[in-house]
C-alpha positions as CSV (number, residue, x, y, z in Angstrom):
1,X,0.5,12.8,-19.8
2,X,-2.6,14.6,-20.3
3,X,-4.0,16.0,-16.6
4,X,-6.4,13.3,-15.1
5,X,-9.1,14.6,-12.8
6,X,-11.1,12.8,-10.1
7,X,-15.2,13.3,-10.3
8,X,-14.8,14.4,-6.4
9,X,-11.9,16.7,-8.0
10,X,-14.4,18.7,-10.8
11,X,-15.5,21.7,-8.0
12,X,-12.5,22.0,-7.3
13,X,-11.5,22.6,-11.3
14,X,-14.3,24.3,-11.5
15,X,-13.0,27.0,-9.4
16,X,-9.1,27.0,-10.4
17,X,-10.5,27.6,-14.0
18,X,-12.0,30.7,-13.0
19,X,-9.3,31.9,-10.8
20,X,-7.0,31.3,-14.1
21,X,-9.8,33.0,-16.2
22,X,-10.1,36.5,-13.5
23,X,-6.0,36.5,-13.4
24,X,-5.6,36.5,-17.0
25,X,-8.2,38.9,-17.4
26,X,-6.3,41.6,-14.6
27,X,-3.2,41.6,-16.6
28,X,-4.3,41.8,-20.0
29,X,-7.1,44.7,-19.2
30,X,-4.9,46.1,-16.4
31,X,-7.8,46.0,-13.6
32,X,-7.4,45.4,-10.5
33,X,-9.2,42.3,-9.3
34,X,-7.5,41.6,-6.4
35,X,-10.0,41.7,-3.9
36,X,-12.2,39.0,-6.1
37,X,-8.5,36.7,-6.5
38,X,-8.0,36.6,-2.7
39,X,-11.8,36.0,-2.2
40,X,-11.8,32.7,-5.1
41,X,-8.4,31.7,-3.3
42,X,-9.8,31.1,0.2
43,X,-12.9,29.7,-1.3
44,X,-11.0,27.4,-3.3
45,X,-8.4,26.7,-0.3
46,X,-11.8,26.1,1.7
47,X,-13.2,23.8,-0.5
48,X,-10.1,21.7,-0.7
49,X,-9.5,21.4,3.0
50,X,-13.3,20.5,2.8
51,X,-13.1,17.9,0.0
52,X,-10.0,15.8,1.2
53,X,-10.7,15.6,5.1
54,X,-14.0,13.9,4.3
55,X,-12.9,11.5,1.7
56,X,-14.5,8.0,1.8
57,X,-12.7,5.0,1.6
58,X,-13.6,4.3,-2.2
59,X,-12.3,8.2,-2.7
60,X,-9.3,7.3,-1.2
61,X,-8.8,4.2,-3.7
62,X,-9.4,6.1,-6.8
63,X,-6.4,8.9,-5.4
64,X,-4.5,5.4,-4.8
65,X,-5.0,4.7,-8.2
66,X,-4.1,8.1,-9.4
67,X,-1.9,8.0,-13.0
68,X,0.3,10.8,-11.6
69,X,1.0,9.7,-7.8
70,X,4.6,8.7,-7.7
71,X,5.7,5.3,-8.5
72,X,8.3,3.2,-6.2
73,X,11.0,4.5,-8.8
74,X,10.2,8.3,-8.3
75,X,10.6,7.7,-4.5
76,X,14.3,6.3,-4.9
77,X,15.4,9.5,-7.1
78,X,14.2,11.4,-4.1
79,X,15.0,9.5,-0.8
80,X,18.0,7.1,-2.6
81,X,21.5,7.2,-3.6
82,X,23.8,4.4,-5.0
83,X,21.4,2.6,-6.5
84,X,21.7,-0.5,-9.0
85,X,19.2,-2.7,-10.1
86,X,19.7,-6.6,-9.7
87,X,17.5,-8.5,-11.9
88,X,16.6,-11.9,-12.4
89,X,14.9,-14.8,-10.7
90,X,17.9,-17.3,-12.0
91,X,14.6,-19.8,-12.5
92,X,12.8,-18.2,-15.4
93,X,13.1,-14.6,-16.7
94,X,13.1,-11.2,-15.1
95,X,9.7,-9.8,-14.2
96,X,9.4,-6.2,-14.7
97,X,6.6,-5.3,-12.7
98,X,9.0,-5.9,-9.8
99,X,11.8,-3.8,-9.7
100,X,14.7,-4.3,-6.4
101,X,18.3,-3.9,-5.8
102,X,20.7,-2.3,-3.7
103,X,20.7,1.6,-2.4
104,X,21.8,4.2,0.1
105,X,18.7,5.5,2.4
106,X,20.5,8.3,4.4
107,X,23.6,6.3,6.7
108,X,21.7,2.6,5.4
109,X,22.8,0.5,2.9
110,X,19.5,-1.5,2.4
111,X,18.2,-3.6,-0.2
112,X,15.2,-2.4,-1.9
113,X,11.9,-4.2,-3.3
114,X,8.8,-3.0,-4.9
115,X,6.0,-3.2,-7.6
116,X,6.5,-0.5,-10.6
117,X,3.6,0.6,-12.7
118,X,4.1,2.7,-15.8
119,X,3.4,6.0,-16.8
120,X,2.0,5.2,-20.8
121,X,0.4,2.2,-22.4
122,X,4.3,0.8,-23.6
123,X,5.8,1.3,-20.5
124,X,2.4,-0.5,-18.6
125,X,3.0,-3.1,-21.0
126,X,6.3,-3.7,-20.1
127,X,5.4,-3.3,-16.3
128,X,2.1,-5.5,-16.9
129,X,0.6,-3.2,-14.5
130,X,2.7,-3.4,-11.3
131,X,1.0,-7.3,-11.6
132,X,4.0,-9.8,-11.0
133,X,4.3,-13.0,-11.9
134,X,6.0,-16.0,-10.3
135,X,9.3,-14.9,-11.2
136,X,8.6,-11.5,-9.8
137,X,8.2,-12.9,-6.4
138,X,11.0,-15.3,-6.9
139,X,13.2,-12.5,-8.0
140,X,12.3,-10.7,-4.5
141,X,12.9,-13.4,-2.5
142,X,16.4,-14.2,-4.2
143,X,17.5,-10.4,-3.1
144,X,16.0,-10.6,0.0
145,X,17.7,-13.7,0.8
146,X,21.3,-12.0,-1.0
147,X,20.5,-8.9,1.7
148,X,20.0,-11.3,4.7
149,X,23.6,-12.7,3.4
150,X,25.1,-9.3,4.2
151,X,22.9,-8.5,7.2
152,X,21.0,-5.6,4.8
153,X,17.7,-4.6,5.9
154,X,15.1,-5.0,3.5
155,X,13.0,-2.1,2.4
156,X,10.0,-3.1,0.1
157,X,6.9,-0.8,-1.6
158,X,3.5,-2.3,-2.5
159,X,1.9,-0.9,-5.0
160,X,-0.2,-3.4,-6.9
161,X,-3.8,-4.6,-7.4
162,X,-2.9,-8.1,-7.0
163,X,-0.5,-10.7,-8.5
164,X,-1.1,-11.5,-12.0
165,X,-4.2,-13.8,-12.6
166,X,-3.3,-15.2,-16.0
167,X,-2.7,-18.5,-17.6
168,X,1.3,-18.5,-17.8
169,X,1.2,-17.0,-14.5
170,X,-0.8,-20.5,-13.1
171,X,1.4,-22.4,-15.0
172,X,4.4,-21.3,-13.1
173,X,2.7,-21.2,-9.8
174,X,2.1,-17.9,-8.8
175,X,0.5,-18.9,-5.5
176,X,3.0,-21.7,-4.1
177,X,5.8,-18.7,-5.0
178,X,3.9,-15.8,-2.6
179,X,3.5,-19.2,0.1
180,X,6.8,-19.6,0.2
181,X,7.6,-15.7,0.1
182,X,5.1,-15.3,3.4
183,X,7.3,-18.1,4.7
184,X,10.6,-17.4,4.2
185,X,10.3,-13.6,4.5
186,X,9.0,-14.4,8.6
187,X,12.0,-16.2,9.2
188,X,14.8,-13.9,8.0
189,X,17.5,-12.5,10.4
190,X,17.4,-9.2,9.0
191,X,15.0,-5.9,9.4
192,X,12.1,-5.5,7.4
193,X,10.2,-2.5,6.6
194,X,6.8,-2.9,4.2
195,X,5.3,0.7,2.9
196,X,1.8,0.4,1.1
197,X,2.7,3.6,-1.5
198,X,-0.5,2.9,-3.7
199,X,-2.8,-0.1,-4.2
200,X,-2.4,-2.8,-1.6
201,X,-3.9,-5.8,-3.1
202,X,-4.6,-9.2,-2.5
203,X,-1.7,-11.6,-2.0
204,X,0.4,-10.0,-4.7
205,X,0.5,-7.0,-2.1
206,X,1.1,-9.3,0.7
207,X,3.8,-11.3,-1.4
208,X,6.3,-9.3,-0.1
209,X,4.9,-7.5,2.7
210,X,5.8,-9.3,6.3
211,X,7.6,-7.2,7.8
212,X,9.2,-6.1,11.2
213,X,7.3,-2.5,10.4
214,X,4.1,-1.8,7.9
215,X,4.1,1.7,7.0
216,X,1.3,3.7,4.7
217,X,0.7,6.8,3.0
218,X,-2.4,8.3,4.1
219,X,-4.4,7.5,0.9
220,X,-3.0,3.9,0.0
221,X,-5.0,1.2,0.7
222,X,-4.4,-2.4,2.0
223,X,-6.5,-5.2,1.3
224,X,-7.3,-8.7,0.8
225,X,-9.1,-7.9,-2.3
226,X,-10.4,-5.0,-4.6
227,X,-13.3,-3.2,-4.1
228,X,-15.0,-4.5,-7.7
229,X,-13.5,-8.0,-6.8
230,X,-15.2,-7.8,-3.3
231,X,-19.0,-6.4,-5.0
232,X,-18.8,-8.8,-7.8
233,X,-18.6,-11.5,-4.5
234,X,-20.8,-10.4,-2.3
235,X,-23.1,-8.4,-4.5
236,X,-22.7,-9.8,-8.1
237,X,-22.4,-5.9,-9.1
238,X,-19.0,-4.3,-9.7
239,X,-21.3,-1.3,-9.8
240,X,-21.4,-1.8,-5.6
241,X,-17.6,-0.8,-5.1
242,X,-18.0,2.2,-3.2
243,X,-20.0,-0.3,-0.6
244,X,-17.6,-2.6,-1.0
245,X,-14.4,-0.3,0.2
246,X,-16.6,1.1,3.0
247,X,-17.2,-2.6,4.3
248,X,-13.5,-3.6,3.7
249,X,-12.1,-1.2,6.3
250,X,-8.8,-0.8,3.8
251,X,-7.9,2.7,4.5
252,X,-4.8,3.8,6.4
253,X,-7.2,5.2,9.6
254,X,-9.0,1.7,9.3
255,X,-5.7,0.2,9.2
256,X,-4.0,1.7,12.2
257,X,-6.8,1.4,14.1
258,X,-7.4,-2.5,13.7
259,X,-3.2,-2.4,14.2
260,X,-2.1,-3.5,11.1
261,X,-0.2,-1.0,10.1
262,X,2.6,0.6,12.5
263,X,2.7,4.5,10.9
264,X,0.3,6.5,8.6
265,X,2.7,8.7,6.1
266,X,1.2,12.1,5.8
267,X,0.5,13.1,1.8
268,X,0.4,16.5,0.8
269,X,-3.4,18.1,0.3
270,X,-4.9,16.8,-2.8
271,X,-2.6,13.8,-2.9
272,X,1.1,12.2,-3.2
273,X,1.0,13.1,-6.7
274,X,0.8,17.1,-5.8
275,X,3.8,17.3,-4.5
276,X,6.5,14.4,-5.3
277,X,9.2,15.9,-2.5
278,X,7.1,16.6,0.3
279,X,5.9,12.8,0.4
280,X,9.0,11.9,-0.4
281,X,10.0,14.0,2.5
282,X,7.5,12.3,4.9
283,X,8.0,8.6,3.7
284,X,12.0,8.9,4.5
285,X,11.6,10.4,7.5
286,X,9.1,7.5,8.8
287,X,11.3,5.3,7.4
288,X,14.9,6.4,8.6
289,X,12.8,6.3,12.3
290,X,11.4,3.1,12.2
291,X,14.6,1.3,10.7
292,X,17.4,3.0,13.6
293,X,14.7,1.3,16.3
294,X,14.8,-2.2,14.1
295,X,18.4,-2.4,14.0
296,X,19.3,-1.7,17.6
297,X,17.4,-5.1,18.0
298,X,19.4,-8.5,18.3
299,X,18.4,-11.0,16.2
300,X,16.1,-12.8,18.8
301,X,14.4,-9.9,19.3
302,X,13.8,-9.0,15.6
303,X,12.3,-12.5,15.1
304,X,10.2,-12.9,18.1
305,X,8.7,-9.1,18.1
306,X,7.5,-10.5,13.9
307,X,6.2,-13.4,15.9
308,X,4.2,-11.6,17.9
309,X,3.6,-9.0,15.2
310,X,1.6,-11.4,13.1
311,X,-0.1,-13.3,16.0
312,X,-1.5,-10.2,17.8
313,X,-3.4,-9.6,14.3
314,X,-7.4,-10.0,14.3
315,X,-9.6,-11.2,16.6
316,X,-11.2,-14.3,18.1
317,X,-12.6,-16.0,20.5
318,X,-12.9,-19.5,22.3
319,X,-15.6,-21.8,22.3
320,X,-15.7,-25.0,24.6
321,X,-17.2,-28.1,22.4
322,X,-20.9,-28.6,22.9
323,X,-20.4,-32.0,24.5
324,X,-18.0,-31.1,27.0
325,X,-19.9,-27.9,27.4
326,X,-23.1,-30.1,28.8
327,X,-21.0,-32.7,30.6
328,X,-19.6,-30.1,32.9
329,X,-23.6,-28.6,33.6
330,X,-25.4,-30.4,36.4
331,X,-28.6,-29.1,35.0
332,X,-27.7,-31.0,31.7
333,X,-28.0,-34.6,32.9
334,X,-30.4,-36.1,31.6
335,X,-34.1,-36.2,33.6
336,X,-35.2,-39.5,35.3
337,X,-38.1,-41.4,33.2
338,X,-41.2,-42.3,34.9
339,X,-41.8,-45.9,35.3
């Protein structure tokens, strides 16, 4: 894949190229330019420190949507052993764009279920984008019913910009099969830990992400809907993304903070997709924690802390009915007429 670089990313290019460039030219005309190479390093380390501490939220979407940041696949090589793939929704067909099955997660045997984009146009074809269809869903919710079964917990990684918004996809009911995913997946007597590894859209994100724990990496994003979906709404401009994301509050820090999520996964500088390992590192340790504290629950416990998970979310308050409100006000009776 030809190397894909973010407009925020150019100064930083910029100065790589020239640090290349002042290398090259030290070894082939013997000079020493080592005082200028250690000068352009800890400019250029500068500037990246600078860059990626001060992202905004519609920064942090495009790294989300980066064509080289590790895919739910890449993470299983890394963090997974014993794997094999179950496909199927035993309704329809298997959808591709939703890959799950069994594994080893260091002492667990869980079962695993995520969205999968593709690296090139065939294999995005074959992925339809990390969009699922009906079956998709269907297909997670059959193995995450098969892992209840065996008392598995459930590990799943969203990575999507929504469920698939097509014709066939209607057809087959692709929001009555997310409904009854949100359903059944609060009610299972088994531990559930969500991780937002990339795009965190819409219900096709939220399809199979209640869980016990909601984990993100540090430049995913979680949201009801896309940035351009949210603009074309609210300000009949896609052009008005950036706004949008801002308004959205659908980065990990916004996230934690409104306690939605349980953990932010630190990335590497620059991204997931500059260092495969290291995140790979950091989402299996946050993982492995949060799943030895879910499974020293009963199964009471498990349900009611989801309960009380999903009910603490948001805000609201109270408001006594106008009627009632003026009934209980001495004041509001009503003034004597004059004869």
């Amino acid at each position: 894949m030809k190397w894909f670089t973010l407009d925020f990313e150019k100064p930083i290019l910029e100065l790589e190229e020239a640090l290349r460039a002042l290398r090259k030219q030290s070894e082939e005309q013997k000079i020493d330019l080592s005082s200028q190479i250690t000068q352009i390093e800890q400019k250029l380390e500068a500037l990246r420190k600078d860059i990626f501490e001060h992202l905004t939220p519609w920064q942090r979407v495009q790294l989300a949507r980066h064509p080289r940041r590790p895919y739910m696949l890449d993470y299983l090589q890394r963090i997974a052993t014993d794997f094999i793939e179950l496909h199927g929704d035993r309704r329809y067909a298997d959808d591709r764009a939703i890959v799950g099955g069994l594994a080893t997660i260091g002492p667990h045997r869980v079962m695993v279920v995520g969205h999968q984009k593709g690296r090139d146009t065939k294999e995005n074809l074959m992925r339809n984008f990390g969009s699922a269809h009906p079956e998709g869903y269907r297909k997670a919710l059959r193995l995450m019913q098969l892992a209840e079964k065996f008392r598995l917990p459930i590990v799943t990684f969203i990575d999507t910009p929504g469920a698939y918004p097509g014709v066939g996809a209607e057809e087959r009911h692709i929001a009555e099969s997310i409904a009854v995913n949100l359903r059944e997946m609060m009610v299972l007597r088994t531990p559930i830990i969500a991780i937002v590894i990339g795009e965190g859209g819409s219900g096709g994100a939220l399809g199979i992400g209640v869980a016990d724990r909601l984990l993100i990496l540090e430049n995913a994003y979680y949201s009801v809907i896309s940035p351009e979906g949210c603009a074309a709404i609210l300000w009949k401009d896609r052009a008005n993304a950036a706004q949008a994301a801002a308004a959205l509050k659908l980065t990990a820090k916004d996230l934690l903070d409104l306690n939605i999520v349980d953990e932010v996964i630190p990335e590497p500088l620059g991204g997931a997709h500059k260092d495969y390992d290291v995140t790979a590192a950091n989402l299996k340790k946050a993982l492995l924690k949060h799943l030895d504290r879910l499974l020293d629950l009963d199964e009471a416990e498990l349900l009611e802390q989801r309960y009380k998970k999903y009910r603490k979310i948001g805000e609201f308050a109270r408001s006594t009915p106008r009627k009632r409100r003026m009934a209980a006000r001495p004041e509001a009776a009503p003034a004597p007429t004059e004869s």
